[in-house]
N, C-alpha and C positions, 0 to 999 in steps of 0.2 A: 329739616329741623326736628320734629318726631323722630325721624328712622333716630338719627343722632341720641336724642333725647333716650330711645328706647334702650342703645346700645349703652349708655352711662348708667342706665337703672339697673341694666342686668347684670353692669361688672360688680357693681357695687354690690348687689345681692348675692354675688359668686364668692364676693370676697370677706364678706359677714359670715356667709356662712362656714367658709371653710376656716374663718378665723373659729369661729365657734367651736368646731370642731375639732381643731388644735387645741383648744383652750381647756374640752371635757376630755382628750386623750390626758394631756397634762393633769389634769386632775385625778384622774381613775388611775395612770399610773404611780402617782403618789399615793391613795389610799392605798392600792396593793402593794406597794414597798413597805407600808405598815402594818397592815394586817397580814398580808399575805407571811407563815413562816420564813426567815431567813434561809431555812435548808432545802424549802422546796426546789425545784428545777422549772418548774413552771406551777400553774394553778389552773384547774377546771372551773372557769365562766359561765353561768346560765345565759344565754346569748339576748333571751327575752327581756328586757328591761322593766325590775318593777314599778309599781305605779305611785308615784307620790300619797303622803297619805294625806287626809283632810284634817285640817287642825281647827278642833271643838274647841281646845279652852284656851284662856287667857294666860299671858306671860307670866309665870310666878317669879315668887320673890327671888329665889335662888339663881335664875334664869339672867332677873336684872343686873346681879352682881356680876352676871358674866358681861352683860353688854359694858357695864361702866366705864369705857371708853370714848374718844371722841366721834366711834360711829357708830354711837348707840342707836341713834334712829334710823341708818343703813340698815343692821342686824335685825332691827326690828319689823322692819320691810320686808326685809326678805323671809321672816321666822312666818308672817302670816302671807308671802307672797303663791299665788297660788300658779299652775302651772297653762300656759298659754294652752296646749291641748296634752292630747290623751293619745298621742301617736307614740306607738310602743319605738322603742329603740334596737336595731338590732345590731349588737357589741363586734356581729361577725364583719361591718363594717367600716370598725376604728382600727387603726393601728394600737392597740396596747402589747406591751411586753411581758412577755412568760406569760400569757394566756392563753387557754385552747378552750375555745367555746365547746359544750358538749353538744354533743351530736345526738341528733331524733331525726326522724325522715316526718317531712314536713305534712302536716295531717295530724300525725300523732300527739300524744297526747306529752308535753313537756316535763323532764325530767327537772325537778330542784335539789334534788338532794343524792346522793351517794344511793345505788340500790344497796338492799340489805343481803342481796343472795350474790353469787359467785358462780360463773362458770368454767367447766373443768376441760381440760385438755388434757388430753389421756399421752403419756410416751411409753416406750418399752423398759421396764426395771433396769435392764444395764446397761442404758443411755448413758456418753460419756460428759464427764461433769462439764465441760467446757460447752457442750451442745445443749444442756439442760440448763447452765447457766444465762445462755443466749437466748433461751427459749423463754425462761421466766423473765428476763430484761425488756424483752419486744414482743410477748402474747399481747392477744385483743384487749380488750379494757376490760376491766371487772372480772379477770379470766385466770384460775390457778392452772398450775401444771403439774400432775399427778404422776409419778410412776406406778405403774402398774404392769404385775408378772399377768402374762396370758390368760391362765386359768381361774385368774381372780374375779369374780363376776365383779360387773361393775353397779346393779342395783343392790348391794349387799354390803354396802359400806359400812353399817354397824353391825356385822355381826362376825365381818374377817378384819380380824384382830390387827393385820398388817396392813389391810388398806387402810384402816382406819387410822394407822396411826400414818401412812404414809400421805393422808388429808390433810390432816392437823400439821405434819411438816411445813407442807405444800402451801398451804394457807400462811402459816408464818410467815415463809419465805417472801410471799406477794405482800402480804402486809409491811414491812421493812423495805421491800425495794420502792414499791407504789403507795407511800405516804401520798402521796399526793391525792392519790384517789382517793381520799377518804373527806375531802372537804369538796361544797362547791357552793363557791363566791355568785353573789347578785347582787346588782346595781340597781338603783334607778336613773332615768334621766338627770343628771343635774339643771338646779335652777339658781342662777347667778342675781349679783347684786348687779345695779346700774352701770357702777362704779369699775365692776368685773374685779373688783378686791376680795369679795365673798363669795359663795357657794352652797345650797343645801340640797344634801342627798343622802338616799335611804338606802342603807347597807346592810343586807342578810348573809351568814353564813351559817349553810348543812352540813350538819355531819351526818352519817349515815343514821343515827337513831334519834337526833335531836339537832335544834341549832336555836342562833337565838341572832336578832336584829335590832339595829336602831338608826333613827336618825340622827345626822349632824351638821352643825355648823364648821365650815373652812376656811381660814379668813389665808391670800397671798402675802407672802412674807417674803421677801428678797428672792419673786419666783418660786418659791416652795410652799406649795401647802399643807396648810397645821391646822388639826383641828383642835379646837376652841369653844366648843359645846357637841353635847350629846343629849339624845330625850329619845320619847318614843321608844325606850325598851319593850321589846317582843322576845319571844321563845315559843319553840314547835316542842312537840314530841312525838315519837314514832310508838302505835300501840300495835300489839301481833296477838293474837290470839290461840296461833297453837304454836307458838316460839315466842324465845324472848330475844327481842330486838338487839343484837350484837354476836347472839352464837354464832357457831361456824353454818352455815347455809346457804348450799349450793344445788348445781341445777346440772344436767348432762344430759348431752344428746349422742343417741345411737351412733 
């Protein structure tokens, strides 16, 4: 009767859970069909999930106008509902669409945002355009591709007139193909109403020299979720001291 007993506890918790997690793909895929650009091809995921944040103050007035519905005290639950734990999420095990979590070797220290510098991949000046356009379509991430004639030294980029301008090409080129790289999306945990009609979670998006976040309310609508309140606005900024955060800044190896 136990053995039994045990075997019904565990479907059932097999099957919570995996609903669960259908429920926050479905979710997370919906905020990224909204935020996430229509033109992108995919989007760069911080894999690490950020952490709810602690709610100090009291609901304002503006706040009430949004609940004025008949699940005002649903939304109100959930606005001060706090999160069961502090177990980080890692995104690298949901199914979402057009996501590619970024990649760090595990130890290191977590990438959030777009690096600010570029590395270069050196070809030969009278590379044919169909191999150089191959080459800028599928290089490593963060990674331009430079033509350079032989005798061009390669730690002299500002002072040969033609490499430098063949940088500044090169750079264009990756910025126009590789929009994408230039944002990277963060999550947190979602935390659901009772009901599983609501949802609140904490959305950050980096740009390479700034980004800005907040949190939101998402209430299910004929299976789709819409959000329906916003707070918690945040913004980063990126400070450089011997560059300013956006020029062209790159890096190469012998």
């Amino acid at each position: 009767m136990k053995f039994n007993l045990f075997i019904i506890v565990s479907i059932f918790l097999t099957l919570n859970l995996f609903g669960q997690k259908s429920e926050i793909e479905n979710l997370i895929n919906q905020i990224a069909y909204d935020e996430v650009p229509e033109s992108f091809d995919y989007y760069f995921l911080v894999p690490k999930s950020l952490e709810q944040p602690k709610i100090y103050d009291s609901i304002q007035n503006y706040h009430i106008e949004e609940f004025r519905t008949k699940d005002k005290d649903t939304i109100t639950a959930l606005f001060y509902q706090k999160a069961e734990n502090e177990i980080e999420v890692d995104w690298n095990n949901y199914n979402l669409k057009k996501a590619k979590c970024v990649n760090y070797k595990k130890g290191d220290y977590q990438p959030t945002s777009p690096p600010t510098r570029k590395n270069i991949q050196f070809v030969r000046y009278n590379i044919g355009q169909k191999e150089y356009d191959s080459l800028t379509k599928n290089r490593k991430p963060h990674t331009i591709v430079v033509k350079k004639k032989w005798l061009w030294r390669k730690n002299r980029f500002w002072e040969n007139k033609k490499l430098h301008n063949e940088l500044i090409k090169a750079w264009e080129i990756d910025e126009a193909i590789h929009k994408e790289e230039k944002f990277y999306f963060s999550f947190s945990k979602p935390l659901f109403s009772k009901d599983k009609k609501y949802a609140r979670i904490s959305i950050f998006i980096n740009r390479r020299c700034d980004g800005y976040g907040f949190t939101a309310i998402y209430k299910k609508d004929n299976g789709i979720w819409k959000r329906i309140l916003d707070y918690n606005y945040s913004s980063s900024l990126v400070m450089m001291t011997h560059a300013s955060c956006g020029d062209i800044l790159i890096s190469y190896y012998d």
